[in-house]
Residue frames as a rotation matrix with the C-alpha (Angstrom) as fourth column:
UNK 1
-0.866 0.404 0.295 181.50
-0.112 -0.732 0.672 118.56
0.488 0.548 0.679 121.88
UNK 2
-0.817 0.576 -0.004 178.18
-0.284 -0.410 -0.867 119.84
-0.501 -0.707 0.499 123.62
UNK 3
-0.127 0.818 0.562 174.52
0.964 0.236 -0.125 118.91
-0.235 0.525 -0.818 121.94
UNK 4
0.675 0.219 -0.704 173.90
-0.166 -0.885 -0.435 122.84
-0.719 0.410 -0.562 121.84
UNK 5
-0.245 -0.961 -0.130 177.59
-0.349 -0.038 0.936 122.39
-0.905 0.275 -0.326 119.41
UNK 6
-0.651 -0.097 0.753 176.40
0.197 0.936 0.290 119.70
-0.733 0.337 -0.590 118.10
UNK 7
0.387 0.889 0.244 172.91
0.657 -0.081 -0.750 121.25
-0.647 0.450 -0.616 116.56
UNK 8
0.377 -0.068 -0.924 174.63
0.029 -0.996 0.085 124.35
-0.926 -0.059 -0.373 116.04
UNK 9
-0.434 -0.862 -0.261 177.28
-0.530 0.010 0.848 123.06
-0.728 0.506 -0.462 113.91
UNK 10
-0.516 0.502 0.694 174.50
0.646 0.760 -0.069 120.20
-0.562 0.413 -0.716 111.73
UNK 11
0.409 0.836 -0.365 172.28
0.438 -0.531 -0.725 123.40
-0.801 0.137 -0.583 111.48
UNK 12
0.399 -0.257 -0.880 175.26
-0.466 -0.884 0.047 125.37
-0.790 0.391 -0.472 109.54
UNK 13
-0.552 -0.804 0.220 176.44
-0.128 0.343 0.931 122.44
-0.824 0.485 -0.292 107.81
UNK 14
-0.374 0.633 0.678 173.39
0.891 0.449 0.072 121.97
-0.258 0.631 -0.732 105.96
UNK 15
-0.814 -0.044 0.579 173.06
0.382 -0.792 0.477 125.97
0.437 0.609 0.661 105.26
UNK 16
0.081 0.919 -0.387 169.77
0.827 0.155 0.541 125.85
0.557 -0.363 -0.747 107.69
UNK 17
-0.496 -0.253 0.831 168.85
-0.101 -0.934 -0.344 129.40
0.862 -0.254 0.438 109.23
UNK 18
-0.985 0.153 -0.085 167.68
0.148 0.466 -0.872 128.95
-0.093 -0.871 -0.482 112.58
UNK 19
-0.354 0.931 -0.089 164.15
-0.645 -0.312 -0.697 130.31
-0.677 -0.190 0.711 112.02
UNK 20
-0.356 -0.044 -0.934 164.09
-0.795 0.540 0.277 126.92
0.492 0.841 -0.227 109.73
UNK 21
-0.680 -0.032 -0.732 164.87
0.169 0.965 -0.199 124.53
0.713 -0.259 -0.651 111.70
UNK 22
-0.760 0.628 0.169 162.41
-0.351 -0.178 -0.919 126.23
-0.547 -0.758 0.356 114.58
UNK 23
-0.201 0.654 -0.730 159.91
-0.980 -0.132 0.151 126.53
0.002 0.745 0.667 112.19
UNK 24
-0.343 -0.077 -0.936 160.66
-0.318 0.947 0.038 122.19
0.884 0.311 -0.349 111.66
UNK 25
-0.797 -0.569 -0.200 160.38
0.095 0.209 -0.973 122.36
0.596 -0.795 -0.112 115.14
UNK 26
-0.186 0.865 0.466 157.27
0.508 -0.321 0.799 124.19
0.841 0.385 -0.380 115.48
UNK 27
-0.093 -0.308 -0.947 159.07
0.869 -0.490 0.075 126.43
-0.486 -0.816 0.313 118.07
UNK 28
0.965 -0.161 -0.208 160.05
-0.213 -0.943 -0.255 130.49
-0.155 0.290 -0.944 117.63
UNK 29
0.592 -0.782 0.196 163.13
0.087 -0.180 -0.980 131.24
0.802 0.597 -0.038 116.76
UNK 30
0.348 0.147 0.926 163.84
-0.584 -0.739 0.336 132.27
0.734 -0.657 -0.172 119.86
UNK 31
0.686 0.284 0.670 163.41
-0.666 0.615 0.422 129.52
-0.292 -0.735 0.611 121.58
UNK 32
0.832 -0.468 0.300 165.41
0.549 0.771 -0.322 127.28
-0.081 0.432 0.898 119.46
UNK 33
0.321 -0.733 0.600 168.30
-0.335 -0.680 -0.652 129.91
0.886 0.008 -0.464 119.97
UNK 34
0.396 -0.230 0.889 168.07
-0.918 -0.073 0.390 129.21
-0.025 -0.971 -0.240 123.38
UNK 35
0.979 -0.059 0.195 168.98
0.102 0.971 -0.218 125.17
-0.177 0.233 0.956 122.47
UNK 36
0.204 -0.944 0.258 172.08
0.852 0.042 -0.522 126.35
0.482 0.326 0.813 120.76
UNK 37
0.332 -0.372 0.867 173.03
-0.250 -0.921 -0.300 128.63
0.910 -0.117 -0.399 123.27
UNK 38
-0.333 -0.310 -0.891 172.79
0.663 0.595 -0.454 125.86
0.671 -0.742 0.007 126.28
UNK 39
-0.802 0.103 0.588 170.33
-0.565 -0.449 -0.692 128.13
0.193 -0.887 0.419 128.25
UNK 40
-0.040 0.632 0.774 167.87
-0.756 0.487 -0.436 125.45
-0.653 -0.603 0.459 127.74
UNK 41
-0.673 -0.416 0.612 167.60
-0.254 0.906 0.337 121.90
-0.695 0.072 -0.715 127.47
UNK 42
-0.740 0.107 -0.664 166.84
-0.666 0.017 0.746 120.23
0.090 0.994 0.059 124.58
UNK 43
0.066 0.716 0.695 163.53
-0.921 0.312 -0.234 118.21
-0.384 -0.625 0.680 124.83
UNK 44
-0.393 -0.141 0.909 163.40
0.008 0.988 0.157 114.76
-0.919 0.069 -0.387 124.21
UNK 45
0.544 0.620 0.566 160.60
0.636 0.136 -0.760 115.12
-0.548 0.773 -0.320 121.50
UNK 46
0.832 -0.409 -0.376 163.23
-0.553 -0.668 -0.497 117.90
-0.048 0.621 -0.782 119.61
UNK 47
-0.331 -0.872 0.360 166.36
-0.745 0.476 0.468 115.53
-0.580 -0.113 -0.807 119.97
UNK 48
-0.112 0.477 0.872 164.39
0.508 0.782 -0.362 112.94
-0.854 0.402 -0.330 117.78
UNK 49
0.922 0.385 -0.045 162.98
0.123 -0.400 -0.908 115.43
-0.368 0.832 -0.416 115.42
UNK 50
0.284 -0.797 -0.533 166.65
-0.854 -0.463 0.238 116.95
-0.436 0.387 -0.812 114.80
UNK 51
-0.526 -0.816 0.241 168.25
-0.486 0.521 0.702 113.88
-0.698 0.252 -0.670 114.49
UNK 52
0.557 0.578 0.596 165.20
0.548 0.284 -0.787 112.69
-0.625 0.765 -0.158 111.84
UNK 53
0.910 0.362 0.202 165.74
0.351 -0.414 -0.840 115.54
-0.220 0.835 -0.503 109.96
UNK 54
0.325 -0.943 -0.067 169.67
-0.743 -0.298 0.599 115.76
-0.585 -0.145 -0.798 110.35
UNK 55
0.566 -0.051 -0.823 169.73
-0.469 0.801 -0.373 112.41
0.678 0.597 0.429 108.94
UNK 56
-0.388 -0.899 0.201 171.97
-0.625 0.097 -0.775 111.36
0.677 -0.426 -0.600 112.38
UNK 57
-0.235 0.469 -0.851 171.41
0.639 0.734 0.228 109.31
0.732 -0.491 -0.473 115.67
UNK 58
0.718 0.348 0.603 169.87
-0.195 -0.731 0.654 110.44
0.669 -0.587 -0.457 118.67
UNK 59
0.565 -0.765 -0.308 173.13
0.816 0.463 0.346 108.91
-0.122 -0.447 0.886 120.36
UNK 60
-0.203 -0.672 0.713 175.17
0.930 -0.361 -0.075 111.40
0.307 0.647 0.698 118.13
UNK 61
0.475 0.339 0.812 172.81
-0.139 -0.882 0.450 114.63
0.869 -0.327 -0.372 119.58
UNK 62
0.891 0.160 0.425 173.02
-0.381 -0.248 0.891 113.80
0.248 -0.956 -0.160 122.94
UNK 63
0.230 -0.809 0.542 176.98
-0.842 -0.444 -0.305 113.18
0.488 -0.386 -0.783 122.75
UNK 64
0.374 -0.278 0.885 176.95
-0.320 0.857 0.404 109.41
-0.870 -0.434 0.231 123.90
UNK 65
0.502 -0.326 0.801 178.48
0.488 0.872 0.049 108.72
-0.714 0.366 0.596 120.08
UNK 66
-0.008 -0.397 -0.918 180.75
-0.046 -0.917 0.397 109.96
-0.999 0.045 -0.011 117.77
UNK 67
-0.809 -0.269 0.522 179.29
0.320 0.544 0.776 108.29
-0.492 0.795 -0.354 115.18
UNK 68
-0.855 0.452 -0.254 176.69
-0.434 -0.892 -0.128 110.22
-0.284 0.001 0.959 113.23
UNK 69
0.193 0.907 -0.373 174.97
-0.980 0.158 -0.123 107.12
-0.053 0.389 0.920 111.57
UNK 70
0.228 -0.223 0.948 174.77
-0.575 0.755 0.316 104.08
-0.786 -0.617 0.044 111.26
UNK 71
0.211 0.170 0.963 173.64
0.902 0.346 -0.259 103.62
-0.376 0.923 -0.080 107.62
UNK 72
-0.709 -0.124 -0.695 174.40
-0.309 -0.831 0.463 106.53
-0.634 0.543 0.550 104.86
UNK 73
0.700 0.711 0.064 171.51
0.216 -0.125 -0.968 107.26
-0.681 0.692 -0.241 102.54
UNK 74
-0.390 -0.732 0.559 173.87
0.851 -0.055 0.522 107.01
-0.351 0.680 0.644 99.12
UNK 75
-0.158 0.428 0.890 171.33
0.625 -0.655 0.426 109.79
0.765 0.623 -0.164 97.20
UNK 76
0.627 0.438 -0.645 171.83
0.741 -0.591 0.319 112.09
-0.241 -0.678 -0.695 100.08
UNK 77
0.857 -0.419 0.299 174.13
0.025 -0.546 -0.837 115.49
0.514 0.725 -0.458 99.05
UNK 78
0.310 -0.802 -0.511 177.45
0.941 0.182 0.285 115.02
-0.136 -0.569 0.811 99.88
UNK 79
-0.184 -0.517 -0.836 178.94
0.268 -0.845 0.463 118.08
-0.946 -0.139 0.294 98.41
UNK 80
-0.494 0.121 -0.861 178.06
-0.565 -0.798 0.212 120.96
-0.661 0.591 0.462 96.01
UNK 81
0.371 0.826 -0.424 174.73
-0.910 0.234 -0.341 118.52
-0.183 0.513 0.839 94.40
UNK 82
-0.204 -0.450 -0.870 177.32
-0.731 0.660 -0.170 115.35
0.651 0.601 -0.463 94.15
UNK 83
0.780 0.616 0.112 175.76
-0.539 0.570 0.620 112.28
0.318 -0.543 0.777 95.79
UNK 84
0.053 -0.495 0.867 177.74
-0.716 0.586 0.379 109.72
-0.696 -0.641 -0.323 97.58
UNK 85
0.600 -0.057 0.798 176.42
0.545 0.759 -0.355 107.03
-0.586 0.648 0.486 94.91
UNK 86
0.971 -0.117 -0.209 178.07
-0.231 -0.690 -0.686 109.85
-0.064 0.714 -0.697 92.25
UNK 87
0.444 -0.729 0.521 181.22
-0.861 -0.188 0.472 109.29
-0.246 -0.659 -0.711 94.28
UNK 88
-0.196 -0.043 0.980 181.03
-0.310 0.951 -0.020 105.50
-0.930 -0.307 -0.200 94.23
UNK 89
0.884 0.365 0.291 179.83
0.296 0.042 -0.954 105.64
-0.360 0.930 -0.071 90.66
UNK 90
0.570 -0.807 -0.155 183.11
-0.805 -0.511 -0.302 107.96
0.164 0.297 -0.941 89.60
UNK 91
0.339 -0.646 0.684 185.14
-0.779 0.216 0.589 105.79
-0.528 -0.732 -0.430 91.51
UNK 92
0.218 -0.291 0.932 184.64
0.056 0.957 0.286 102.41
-0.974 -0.011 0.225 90.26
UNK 93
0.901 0.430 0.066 185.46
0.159 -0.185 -0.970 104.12
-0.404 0.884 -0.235 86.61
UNK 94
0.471 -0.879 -0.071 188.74
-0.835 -0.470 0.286 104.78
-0.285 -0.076 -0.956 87.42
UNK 95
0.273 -0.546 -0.793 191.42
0.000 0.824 -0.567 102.20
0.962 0.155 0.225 86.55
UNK 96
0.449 -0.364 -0.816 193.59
0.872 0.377 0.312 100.86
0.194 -0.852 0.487 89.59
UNK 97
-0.407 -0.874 -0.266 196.39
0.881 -0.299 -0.365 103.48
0.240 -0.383 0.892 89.30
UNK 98
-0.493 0.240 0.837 194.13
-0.470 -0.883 -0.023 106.48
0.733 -0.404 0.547 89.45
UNK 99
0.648 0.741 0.177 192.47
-0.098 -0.149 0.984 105.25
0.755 -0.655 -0.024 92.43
UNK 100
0.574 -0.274 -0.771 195.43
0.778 -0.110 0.618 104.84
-0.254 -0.955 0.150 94.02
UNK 101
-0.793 -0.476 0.380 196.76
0.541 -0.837 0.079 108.16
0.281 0.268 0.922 93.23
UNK 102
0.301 0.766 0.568 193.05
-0.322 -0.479 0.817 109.57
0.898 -0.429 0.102 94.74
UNK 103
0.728 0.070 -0.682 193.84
0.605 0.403 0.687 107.52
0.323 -0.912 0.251 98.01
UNK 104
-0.134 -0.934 -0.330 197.11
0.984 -0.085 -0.156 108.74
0.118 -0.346 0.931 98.34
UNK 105
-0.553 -0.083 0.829 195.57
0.201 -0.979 0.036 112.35
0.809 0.187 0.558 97.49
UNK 106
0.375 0.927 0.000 192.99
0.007 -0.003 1.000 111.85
0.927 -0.375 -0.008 99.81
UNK 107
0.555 -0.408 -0.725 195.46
0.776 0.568 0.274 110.79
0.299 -0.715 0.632 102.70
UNK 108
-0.407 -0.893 -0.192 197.62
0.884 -0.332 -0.329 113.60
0.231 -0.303 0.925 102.16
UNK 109
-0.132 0.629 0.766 194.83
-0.095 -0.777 0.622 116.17
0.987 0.009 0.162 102.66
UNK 110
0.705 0.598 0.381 194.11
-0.366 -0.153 0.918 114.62
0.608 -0.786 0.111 105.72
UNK 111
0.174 -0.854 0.490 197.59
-0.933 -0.303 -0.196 114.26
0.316 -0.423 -0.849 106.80
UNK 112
0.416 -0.034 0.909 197.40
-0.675 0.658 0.334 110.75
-0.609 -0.752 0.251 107.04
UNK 113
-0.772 -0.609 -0.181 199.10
-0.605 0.618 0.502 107.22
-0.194 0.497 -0.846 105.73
UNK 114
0.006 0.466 -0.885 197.70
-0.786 0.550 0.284 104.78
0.619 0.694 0.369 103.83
UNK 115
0.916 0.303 0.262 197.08
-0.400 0.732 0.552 101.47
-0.024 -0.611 0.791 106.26
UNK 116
0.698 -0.650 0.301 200.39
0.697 0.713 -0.077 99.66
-0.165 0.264 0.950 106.97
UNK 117
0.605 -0.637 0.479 202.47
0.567 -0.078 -0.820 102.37
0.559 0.767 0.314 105.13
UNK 118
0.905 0.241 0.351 202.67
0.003 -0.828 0.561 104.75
0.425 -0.506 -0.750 107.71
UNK 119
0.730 -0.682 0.048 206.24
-0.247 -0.198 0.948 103.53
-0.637 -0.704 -0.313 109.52
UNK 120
0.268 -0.602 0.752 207.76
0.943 0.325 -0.076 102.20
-0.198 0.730 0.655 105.99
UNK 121
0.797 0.359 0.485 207.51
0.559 -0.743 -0.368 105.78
0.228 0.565 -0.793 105.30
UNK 122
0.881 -0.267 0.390 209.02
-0.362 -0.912 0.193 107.54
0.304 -0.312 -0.900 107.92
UNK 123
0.722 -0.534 0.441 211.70
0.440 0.845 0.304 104.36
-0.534 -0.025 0.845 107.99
UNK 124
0.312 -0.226 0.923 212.84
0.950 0.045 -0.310 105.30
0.029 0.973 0.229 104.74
UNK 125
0.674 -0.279 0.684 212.80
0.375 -0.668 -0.642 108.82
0.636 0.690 -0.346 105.62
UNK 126
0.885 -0.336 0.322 215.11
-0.354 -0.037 0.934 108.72
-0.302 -0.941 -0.152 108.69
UNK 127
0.488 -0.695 0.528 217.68
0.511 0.718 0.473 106.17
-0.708 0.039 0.705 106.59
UNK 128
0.484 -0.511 0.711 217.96
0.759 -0.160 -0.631 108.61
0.436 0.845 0.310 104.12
UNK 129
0.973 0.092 0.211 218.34
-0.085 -0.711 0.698 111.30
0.214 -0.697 -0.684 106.44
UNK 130
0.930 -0.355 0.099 221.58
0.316 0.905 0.283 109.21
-0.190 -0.232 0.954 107.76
């Protein structure tokens, strides 16, 4: 992914109209179009601001990491007003079996296996296969 990509995509995740984030910027609109359009380069002093007010690194703008942070602010919005801590708060309410019955939901959304489980699985479903 591109830094112009990279803003573009931070700018929409967070609902931000571009004449916002210019505005943060203390650019035109215009101008900060041109950033996420890759017809000009992002200055140094705007790669800092963004990545202030993205909450990300400046590593992460400029495409040298694919990590976005290092630390997570817990009382930042994760999703529709529900904090991370909210998350972590829910969580540790759960007994054992519903958290693992969230992992496992969580895994299969993202099409993946639980650590370890991943060749017991398809083991199992090959022998039955048989």
């Amino acid at each position: 992914m591109t830094t112009n990509a990279i803003i573009k995509k931070l700018r929409e995740e967070r609902h931000f109209k571009q004449e916002e984030v210019a505005k943060h910027l203390g650019i035109s609109q215009q101008a900060y179009s041109y950033y996420e359009l890759a017809k000009r380069e992002l200055p140094t002093r705007h790669v800092i601001t963004l990545a202030k007010l993205y909450k990300v690194t400046t590593d992460f703008l400029l495409c040298v990491s694919s990590i976005r942070a290092g630390t997570y602010d817990l009382n930042v919005e994760f999703v529709q007003g529900v904090t991370i801590k909210d998350v972590l708060i829910s969580l540790w309410k759960m007994d054992s079996h519903n958290r693992a019955a969230l992992i496992q939901y969580i895994h299969s959304l993202n099409n993946t296996s639980p650590k370890g489980k991943a060749s017991k699985k398809k083991a199992s479903k090959k022998s039955s296969s048989e």
